[in-house]
GUKOL-252259 format. One record per residue (C-alpha): residue in three letters; x, y, z; residue number from 1. Coordinates in steps of 0.001 Angstrom, whole numbers, plus 500000, padded with zeros to 6 digits. Example, Ala and Ser with C-alpha at 12.3 -4.5 7.8 and 13.67 -1.06 7.14 Angstrom:
# GUKOL-252259
ALA_512300_495500_507800_1
SER_513670_498940_507140_2
//
This chain:
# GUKOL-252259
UNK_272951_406692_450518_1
UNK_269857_406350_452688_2
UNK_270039_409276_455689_3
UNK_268599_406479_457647_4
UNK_272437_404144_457168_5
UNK_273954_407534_457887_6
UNK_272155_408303_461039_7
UNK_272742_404965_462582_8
UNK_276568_405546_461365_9
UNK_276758_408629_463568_10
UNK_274451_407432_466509_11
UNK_275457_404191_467133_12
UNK_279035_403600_465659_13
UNK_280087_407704_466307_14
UNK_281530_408357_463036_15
UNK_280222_411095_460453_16
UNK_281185_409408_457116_17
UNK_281403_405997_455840_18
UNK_285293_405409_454563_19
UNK_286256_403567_450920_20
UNK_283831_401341_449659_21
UNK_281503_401100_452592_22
UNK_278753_403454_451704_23
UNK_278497_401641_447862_24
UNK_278172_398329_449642_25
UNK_275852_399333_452486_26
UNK_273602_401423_449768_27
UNK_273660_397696_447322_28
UNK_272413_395708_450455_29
UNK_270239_398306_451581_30
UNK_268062_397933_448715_31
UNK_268146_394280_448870_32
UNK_270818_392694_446794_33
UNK_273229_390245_447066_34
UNK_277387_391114_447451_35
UNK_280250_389594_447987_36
UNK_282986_392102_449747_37
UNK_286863_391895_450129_38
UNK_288306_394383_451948_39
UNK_291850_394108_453885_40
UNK_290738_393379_457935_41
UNK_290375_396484_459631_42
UNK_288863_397968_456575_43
UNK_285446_398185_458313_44
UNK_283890_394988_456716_45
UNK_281341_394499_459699_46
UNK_279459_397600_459073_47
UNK_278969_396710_455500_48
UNK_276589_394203_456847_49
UNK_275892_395345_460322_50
UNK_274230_398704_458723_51
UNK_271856_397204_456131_52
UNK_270732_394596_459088_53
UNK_269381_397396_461164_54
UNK_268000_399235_458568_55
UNK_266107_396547_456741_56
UNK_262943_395200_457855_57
UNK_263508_391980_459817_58
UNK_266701_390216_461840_59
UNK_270439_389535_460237_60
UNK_271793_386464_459960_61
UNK_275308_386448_460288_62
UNK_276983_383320_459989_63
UNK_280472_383627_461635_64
UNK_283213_380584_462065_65
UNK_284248_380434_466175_66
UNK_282536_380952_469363_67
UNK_285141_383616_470576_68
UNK_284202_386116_467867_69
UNK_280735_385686_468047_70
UNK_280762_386855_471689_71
UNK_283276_389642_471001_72
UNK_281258_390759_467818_73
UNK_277858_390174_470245_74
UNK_279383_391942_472702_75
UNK_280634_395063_471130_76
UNK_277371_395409_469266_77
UNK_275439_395875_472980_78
UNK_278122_398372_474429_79
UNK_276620_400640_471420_80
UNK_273253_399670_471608_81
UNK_272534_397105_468875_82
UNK_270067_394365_470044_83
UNK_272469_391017_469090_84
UNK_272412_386961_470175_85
UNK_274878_384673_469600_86
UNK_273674_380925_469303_87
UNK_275684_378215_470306_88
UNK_276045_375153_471853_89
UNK_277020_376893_475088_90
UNK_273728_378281_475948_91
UNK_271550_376216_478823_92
UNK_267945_375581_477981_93
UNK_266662_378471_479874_94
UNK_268733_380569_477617_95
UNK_268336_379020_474380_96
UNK_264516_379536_474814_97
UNK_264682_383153_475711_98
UNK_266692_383346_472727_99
UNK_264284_381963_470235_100
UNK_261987_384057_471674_101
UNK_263907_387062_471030_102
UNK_264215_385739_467685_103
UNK_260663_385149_466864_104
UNK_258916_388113_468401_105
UNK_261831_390594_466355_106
UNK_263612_391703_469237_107
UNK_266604_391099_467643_108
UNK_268889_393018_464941_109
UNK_271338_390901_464595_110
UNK_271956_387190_465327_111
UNK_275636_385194_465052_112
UNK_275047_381574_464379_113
UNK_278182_378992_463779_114
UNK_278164_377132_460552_115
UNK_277736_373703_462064_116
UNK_274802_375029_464355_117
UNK_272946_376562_461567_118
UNK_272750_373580_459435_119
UNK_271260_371673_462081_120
UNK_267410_370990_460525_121
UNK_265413_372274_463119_122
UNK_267411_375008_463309_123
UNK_267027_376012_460025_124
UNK_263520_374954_460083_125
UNK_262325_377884_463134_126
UNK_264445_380283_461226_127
UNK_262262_379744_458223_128
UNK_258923_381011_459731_129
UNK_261430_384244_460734_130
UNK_261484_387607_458443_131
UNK_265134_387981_457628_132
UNK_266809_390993_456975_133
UNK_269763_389384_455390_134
UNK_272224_386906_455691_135
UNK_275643_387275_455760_136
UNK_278470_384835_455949_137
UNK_281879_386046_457426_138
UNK_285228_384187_457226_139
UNK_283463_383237_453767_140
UNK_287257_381896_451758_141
UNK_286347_378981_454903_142
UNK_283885_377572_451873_143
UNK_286573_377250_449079_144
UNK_288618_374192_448890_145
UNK_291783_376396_447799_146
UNK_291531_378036_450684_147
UNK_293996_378013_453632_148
UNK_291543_377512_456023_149
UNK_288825_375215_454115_150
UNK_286334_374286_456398_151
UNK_283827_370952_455014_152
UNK_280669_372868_456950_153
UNK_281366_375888_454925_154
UNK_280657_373800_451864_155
UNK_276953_372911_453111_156
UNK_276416_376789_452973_157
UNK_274620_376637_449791_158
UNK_271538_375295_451178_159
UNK_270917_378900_452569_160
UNK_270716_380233_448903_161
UNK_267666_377199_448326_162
UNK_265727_378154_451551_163
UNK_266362_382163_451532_164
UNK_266400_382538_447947_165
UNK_264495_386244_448322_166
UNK_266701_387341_451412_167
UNK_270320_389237_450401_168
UNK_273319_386784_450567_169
UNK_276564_388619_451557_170
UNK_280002_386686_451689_171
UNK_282427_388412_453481_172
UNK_286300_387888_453570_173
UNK_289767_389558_453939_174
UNK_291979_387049_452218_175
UNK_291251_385295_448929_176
UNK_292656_385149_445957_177
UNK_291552_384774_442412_178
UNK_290490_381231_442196_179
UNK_288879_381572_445877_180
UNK_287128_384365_444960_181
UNK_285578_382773_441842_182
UNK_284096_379540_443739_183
UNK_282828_381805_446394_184
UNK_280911_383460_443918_185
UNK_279573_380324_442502_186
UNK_278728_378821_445221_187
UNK_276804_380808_447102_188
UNK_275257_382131_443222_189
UNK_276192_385796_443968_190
UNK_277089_387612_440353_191
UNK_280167_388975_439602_192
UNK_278443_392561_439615_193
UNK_277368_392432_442849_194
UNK_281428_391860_444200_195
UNK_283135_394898_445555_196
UNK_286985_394282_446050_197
UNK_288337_396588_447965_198
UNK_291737_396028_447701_199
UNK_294381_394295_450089_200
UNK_296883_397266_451483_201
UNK_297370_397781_454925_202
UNK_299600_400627_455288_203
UNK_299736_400597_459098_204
UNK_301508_397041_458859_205
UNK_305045_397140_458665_206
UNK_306411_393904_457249_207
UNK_310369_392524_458015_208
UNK_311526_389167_457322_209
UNK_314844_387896_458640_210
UNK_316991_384843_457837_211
UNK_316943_382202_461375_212
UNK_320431_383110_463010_213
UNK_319384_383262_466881_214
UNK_315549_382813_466664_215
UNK_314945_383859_470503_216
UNK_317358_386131_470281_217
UNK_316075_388102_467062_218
UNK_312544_388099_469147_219
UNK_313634_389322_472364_220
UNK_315247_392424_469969_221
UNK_311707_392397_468503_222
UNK_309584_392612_471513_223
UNK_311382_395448_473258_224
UNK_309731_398196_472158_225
UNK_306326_396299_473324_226
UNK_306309_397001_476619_227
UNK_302569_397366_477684_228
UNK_301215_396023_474623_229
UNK_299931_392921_473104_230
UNK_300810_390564_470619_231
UNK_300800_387351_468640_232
UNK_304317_385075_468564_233
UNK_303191_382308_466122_234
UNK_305047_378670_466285_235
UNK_304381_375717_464097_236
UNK_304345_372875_466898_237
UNK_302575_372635_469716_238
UNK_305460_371696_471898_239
UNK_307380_375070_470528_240
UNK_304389_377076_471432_241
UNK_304783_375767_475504_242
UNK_308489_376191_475400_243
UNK_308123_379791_473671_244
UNK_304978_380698_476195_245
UNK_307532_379741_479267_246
UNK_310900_381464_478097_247
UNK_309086_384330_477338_248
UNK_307468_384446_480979_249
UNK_310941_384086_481906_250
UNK_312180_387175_480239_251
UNK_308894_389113_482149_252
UNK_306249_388769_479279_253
UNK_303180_388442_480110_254
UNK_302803_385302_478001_255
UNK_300166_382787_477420_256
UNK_300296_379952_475152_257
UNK_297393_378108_472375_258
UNK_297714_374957_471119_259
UNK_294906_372165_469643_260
UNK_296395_369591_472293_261
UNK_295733_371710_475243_262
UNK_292780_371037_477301_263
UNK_289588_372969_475695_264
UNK_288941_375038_479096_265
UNK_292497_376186_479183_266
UNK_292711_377016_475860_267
UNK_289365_379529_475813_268
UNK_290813_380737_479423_269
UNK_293522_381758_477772_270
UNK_292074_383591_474498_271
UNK_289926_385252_476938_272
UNK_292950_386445_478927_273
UNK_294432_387767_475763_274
UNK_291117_389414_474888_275
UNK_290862_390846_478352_276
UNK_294402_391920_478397_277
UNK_296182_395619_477546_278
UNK_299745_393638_477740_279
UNK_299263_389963_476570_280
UNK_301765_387631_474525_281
UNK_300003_384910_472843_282
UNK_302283_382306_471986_283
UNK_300274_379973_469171_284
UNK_300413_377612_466653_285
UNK_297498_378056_463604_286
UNK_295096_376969_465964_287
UNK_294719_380643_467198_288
UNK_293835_383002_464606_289
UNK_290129_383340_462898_290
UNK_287876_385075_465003_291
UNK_290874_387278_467256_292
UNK_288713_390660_466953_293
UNK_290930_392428_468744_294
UNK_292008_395443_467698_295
UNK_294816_396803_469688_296
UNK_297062_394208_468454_297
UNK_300290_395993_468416_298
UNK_302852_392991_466584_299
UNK_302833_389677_465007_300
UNK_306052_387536_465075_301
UNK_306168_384141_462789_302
UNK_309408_382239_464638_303
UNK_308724_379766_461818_304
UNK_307429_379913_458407_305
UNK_304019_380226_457942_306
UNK_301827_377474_454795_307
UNK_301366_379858_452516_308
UNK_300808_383684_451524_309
UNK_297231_383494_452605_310
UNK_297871_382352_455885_311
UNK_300763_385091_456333_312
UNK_298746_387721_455383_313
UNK_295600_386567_457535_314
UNK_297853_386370_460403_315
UNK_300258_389451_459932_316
UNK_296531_391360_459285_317
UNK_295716_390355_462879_318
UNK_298074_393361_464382_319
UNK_296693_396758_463803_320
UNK_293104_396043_462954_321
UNK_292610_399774_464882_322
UNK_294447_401454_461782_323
UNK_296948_401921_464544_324
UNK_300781_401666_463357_325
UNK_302067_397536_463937_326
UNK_304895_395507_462947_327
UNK_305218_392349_461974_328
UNK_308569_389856_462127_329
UNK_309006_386636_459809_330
UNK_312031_384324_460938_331
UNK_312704_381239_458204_332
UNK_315297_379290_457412_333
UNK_315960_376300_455058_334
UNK_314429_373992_457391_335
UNK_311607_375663_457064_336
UNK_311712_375270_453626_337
UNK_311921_371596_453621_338
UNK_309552_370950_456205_339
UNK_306434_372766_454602_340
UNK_307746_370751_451169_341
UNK_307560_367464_453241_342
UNK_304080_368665_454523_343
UNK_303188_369494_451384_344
UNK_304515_366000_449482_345
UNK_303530_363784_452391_346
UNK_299534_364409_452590_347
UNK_296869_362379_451009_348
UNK_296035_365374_448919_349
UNK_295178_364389_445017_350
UNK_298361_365565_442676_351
UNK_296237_369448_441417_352
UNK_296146_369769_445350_353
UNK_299777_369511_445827_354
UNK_300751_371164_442809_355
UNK_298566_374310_444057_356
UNK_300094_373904_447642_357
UNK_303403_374183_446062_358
UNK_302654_376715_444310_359
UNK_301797_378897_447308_360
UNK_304883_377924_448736_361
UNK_306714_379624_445736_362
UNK_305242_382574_446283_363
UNK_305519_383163_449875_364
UNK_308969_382011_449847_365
UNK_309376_385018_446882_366
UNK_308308_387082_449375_367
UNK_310930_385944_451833_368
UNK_313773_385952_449565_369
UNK_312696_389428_447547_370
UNK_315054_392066_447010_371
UNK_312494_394474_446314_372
UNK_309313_396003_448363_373
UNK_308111_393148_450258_374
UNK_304499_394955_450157_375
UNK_304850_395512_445959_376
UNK_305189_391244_446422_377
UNK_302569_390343_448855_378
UNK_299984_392251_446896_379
UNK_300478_391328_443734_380
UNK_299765_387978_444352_381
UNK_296167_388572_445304_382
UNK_296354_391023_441960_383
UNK_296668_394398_443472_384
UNK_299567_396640_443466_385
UNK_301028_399601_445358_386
UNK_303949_402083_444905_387
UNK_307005_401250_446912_388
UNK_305665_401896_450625_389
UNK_308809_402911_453043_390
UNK_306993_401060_455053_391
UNK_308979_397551_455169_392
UNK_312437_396404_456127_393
UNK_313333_396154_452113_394
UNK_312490_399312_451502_395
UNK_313965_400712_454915_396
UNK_317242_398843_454557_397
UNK_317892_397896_450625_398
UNK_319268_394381_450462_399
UNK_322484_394388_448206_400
UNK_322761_391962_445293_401
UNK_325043_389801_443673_402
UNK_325961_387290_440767_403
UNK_325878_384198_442672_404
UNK_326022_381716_439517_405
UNK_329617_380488_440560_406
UNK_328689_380368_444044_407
UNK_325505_378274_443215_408
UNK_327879_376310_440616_409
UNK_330223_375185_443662_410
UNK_328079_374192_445738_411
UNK_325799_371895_443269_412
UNK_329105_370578_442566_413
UNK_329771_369946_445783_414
UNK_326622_368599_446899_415
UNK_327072_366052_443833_416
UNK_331049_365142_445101_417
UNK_330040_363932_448690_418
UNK_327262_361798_447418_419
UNK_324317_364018_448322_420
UNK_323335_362810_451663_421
UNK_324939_365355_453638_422
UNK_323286_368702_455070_423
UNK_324114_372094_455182_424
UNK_326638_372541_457662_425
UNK_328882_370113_456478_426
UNK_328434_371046_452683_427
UNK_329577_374792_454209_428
UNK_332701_372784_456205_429
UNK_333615_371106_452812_430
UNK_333280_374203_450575_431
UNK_335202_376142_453081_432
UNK_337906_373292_453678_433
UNK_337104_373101_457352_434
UNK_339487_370064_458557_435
UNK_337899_368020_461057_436
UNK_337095_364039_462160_437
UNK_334509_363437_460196_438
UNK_335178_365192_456648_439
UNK_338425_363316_457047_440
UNK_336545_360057_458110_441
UNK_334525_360185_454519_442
UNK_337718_361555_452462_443
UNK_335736_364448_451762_444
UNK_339340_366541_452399_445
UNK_340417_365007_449039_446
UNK_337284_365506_446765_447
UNK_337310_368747_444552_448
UNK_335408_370932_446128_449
UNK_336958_371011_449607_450
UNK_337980_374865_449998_451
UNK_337033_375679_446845_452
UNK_334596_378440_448498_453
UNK_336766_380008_450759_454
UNK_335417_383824_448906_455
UNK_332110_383317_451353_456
UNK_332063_382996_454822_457
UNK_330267_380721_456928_458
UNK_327118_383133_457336_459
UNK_327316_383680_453294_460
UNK_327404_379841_452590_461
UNK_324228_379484_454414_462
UNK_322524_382218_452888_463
UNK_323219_381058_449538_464
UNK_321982_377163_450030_465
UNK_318874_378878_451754_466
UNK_318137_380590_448632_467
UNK_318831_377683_446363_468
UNK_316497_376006_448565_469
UNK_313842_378775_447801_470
UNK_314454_378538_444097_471
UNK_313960_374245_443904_472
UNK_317767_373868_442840_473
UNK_318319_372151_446290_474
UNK_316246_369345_447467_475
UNK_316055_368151_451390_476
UNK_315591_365460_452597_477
UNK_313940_365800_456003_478
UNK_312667_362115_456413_479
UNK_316476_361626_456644_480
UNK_318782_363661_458380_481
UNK_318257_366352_456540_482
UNK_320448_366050_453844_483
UNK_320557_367924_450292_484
UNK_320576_366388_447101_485
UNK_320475_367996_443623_486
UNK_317131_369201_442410_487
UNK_315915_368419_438831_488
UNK_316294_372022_438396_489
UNK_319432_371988_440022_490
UNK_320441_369686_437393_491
UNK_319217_371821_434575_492
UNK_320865_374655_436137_493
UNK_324081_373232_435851_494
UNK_323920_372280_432529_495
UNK_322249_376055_431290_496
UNK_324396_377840_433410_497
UNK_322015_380764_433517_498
UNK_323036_384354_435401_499
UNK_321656_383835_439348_500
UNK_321700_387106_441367_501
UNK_321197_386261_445136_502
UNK_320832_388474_448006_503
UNK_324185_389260_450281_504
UNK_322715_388412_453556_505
UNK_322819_391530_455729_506
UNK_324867_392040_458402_507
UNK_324191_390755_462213_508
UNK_322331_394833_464004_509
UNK_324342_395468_466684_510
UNK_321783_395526_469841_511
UNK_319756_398869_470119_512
UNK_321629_400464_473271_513
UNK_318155_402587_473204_514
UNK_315131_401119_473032_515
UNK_312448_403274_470881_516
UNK_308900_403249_471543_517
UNK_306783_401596_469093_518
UNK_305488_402990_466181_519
UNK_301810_403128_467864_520
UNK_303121_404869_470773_521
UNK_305051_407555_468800_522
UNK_301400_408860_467212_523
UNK_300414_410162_471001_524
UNK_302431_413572_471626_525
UNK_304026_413525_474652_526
UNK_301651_416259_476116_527
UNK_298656_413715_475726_528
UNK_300723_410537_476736_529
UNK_299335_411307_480782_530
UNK_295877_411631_479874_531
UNK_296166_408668_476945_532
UNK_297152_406083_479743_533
UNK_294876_407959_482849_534
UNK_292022_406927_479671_535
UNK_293269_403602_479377_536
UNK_293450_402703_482754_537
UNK_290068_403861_483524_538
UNK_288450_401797_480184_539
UNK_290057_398651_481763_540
UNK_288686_399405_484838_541
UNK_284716_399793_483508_542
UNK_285273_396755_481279_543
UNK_286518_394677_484151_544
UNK_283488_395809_486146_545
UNK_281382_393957_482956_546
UNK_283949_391354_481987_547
UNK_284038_392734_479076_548
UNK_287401_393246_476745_549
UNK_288392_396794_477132_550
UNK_288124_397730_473320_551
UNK_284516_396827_472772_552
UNK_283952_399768_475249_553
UNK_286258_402188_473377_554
UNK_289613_401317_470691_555
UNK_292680_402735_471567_556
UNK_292433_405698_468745_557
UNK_289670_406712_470416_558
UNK_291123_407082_473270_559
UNK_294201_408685_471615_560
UNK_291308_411175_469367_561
UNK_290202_412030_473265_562
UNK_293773_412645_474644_563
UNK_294293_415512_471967_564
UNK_290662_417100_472098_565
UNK_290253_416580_475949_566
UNK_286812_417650_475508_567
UNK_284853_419045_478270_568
UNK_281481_418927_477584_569
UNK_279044_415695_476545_570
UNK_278318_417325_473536_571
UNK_282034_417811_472828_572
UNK_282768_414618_473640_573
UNK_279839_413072_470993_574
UNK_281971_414994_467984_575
UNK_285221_412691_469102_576
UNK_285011_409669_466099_577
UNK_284097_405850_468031_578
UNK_281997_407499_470263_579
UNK_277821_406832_469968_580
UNK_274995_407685_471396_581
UNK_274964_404574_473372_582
UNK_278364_404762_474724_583
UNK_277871_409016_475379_584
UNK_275656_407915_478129_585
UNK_276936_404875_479542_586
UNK_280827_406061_479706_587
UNK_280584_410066_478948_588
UNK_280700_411157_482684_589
UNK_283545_408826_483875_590
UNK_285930_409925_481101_591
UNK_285149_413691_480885_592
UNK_286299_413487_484721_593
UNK_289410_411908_484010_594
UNK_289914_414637_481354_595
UNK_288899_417371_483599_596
UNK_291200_416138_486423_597
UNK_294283_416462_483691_598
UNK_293276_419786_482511_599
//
């Protein structure tokens, strides 16, 4: 490792030693060769190339996917120092030329460039004539068509390894798996012994997933022990999103809402609100999600299921990103289920497509439906693997199991007996022999099954057809009225009569008569919890003096690091990790007084 990487590790970024596989990665790029790096968000994958761009000769090229996280990643960058542009389509002439002047004369270290921009010939055509450091693309599963977020100007990327064949290529992501990984590699003609996979884990992240019974409900429960912080509550229609946004605002959330059919200015007003904000709900469908670089995310909440195992962890990965303690809440239920099928089965996508797309349906929805350590799951279908963590609702609260081939017998049966049109709640009626109008109207009170499953109650019933759902025994038919019909598997299932151990749903939580501060919050000892906030309010009043968010100016563990030093001295303050040279002088005086005033 170069003293030089090290230096600008301490002096600009404030930290004394590179953490996992940084130093390996910044050392490979340092001496000018290519890499492609996976490492779980928050795992520091921005110094990997931000290091080797200010110690090489010449400017980075970092090609990054939105607007919004160019200017956060621009903007953080200047807070410690770093010379860094963003170009975009936003600029006026008068600043677009001062930019390519900063380009062309080196005064930059670093400049962020969208995709679609780049590509544009004569912008690729001035960057030519300009010495380049490296290039690195972030975001970089965007290229691969198995991604979950495939985007077609991605694809075009390869052109870079043509005109910059002598400048080091470095892909960047948090979230691919095997296959994505592989055309990444091709693509952009980086060899397999130049990737560094850094695993998937994040510990901080605490994952629960809970069966749809009272959706608001289970997130009020949820968000109580978030007052003060900010969050994510993802929705998979725009028109769910508003009517989310307002109930929550209702309840005295702070909540915004982000949607592709709102109006562009409203939509960036609000990001930048959330950005801005120490105590903002954002209430979003996918739309909202790449490029959210901010770290003091404190929970994610999926009130519907999300496409696939990618996209959950992508999303979940946005809470925490400050290594901070965050939890995350997954509500589904089996019209979830059948809607992502009909997505799935309904697009113009060729047949390997669909199969694929199913196939990551599977998978998350083994995630769902697991009895085991939901983190054990998620990670070993991007190939990694951990211990049993503590650290998720299955391992918190074991889920109880038992042999549900009978059950799942019955209802098949009955799904069959009532001519499989029907949906769930009146399959549960029949099973359970419920007599009302309309079973009667159909002379579904005379077929076999009715009250045949009078061993499960209503709440059980459901459970059970959700998980038959999950395992392809149960078919719905959401074009319809929702109505189940027997799966070919269903069918086979039937006839086999295999052993099928399902999870007893678990009982309804009584509501918390205490609410319990959240996990971040219980890391700050109550002896530094005065000081902690007297920090925080003074960082969001210097970065509302700049418009700036208030973590680009410090994170929240460094606030919590100063808390429980209180240092009283600038060179006291310089040993506290996330605080550089750059930031010592601009912000050293105003926060040793706040310390000094709590001493």
């Amino acid at each position: 490792m170069t003293a030089t990487a090290l230096e600008i590790l301490k002096t600009v970024y404030g930290y004394d030693a590179f953490k996992g596989p940084q130093a390996r990665i910044v050392e490979h790029v340092v001496a000018g060769n290519n890499a492609f790096v996976l490492m779980p968000t928050g795992g520091g994958k921005s110094l990997c190339y931000q290091i080797p761009a200010i110690v090489r000769p010449g400017m980075g090229l970092v090609v990054s996917p939105l607007l919004a996280l160019m200017a956060d990643q621009v903007a953080a960058l200047r807070q410690a120092g770093v010379r860094a542009a963003a170009l975009n389509s936003d600029l006026g002439p008068d600043e677009r030329r001062a930019l390519w002047n900063a380009v062309e004369t080196g005064a930059l270290d670093l400049l962020y460039v969208a995709p679609e921009t780049l590509l544009r010939p004569d912008v690729l055509r001035r960057l030519n004539g300009v010495k380049l450091s490296l290039i690195a693309i972030d975001e970089a599963h965007c290229l691969s068509q198995w991604g979950h977020d495939f985007r077609p100007s991605y694809r075009q990327l390869d052109v870079l390894v043509r005109q910059f064949a002598d400048t080091p290529r470095m892909a960047l992501t948090a979230t691919a798996d095997e296959p994505t990984r592989a055309e990444i590699l091709t693509h952009l003609a980086i060899a397999q012994q130049d990737a560094f996979i850094a695993g998937f884990d994040r510990p901080n992240i605490r994952y629960a997933i809970e069966e749809k019974d009272n959706p608001r409900a289970q997130l009020k429960e949820f968000l109580k022990r978030y007052e003060g912080e900010s969050g994510i509550v993802y929705c998979l229609s725009k028109r769910k999103t508003e009517e989310t946004a307002a109930w929550l605002r209702d309840q005295g959330y702070d909540a915004l809402a982000y949607h592709a059919g709102m109006d562009k200015a409203a939509r960036e007003a609000n990001q930048q609100r959330f950005q801005h904000g120490e105590a903002v709900v954002m209430v979003a469908t996918l739309a909202f999600g790449m490029g959210i670089d901010k770290p003091d995310v404190r929970f994610v909440a999926h009130i519907d299921l999300p496409g696939s195992i990618e996209a959950y962890y992508q999303e979940t990965g946005r809470a925490g990103r400050d290594g901070l303690p965050s939890d995350t809440l997954m509500l589904y239920g089996h019209e979830d289920i059948a809607l992502r099928s009909r997505f799935i089965e309904e697009s113009d996508a060729p047949d390997q497509r669909k199969r694929t797309e199913r196939r990551k349906l599977d998978a998350l929805l083994g995630i769902a439906e697991t009895a085991s350590c939901r983190r054990q799951v998620l990670l070993s279908y991007f190939g990694d693997h951990c211990e049993p963590c503590g650290n998720c609702d299955t391992c918190a609260r074991p889920p109880k199991l038992f042999d549900g081939t009978t059950a799942a017998q019955k209802a098949l049966s009955c799904i069959y007996r009532t001519g499989e049109r029907f949906g769930q709640a009146y399959i549960v009626d029949v099973l359970l022999g419920t007599e009302n109008d309309r079973i009667a109207q159909f002379g579904h009170d005379r077929v076999s099954t009715f009250g045949i499953g009078t061993e499960h109650d209503n709440r059980t019933w459901r459970a059970i057809l959700r998980q038959m759902i999950a395992l392809r025994l149960i078919n719905v038919d959401l074009a319809g009225h929702g109505g189940l019909s027997i799966a070919p598997a269903g069918r086979d299932f039937l006839r086999d009569k295999p052993t099928l151990m399902l999870r007893v749903p678990a009982a309804p939580r009584a509501r918390r008569r205490k609410v319990t501060p959240s996990a971040a919050q219980s890391v700050i000892s109550d002896r530094d919890r005065d000081l902690f906030q007297a920090l925080r309010q003074k960082r969001t009043e210097l970065a509302r003096a700049q418009n700036v968010p208030p973590y680009v100016i410090f994170h929240d563990k460094t606030l919590i690091e100063l808390a429980a030093a209180r240092p009283a001295s600038r060179s006291e303050m310089a040993d506290v990790p996330g605080v550089g040279e750059a930031k010592l002088d601009r912000y050293g005086p105003a926060f040793l007084s706040v310390i000094a005033e709590h001493a």
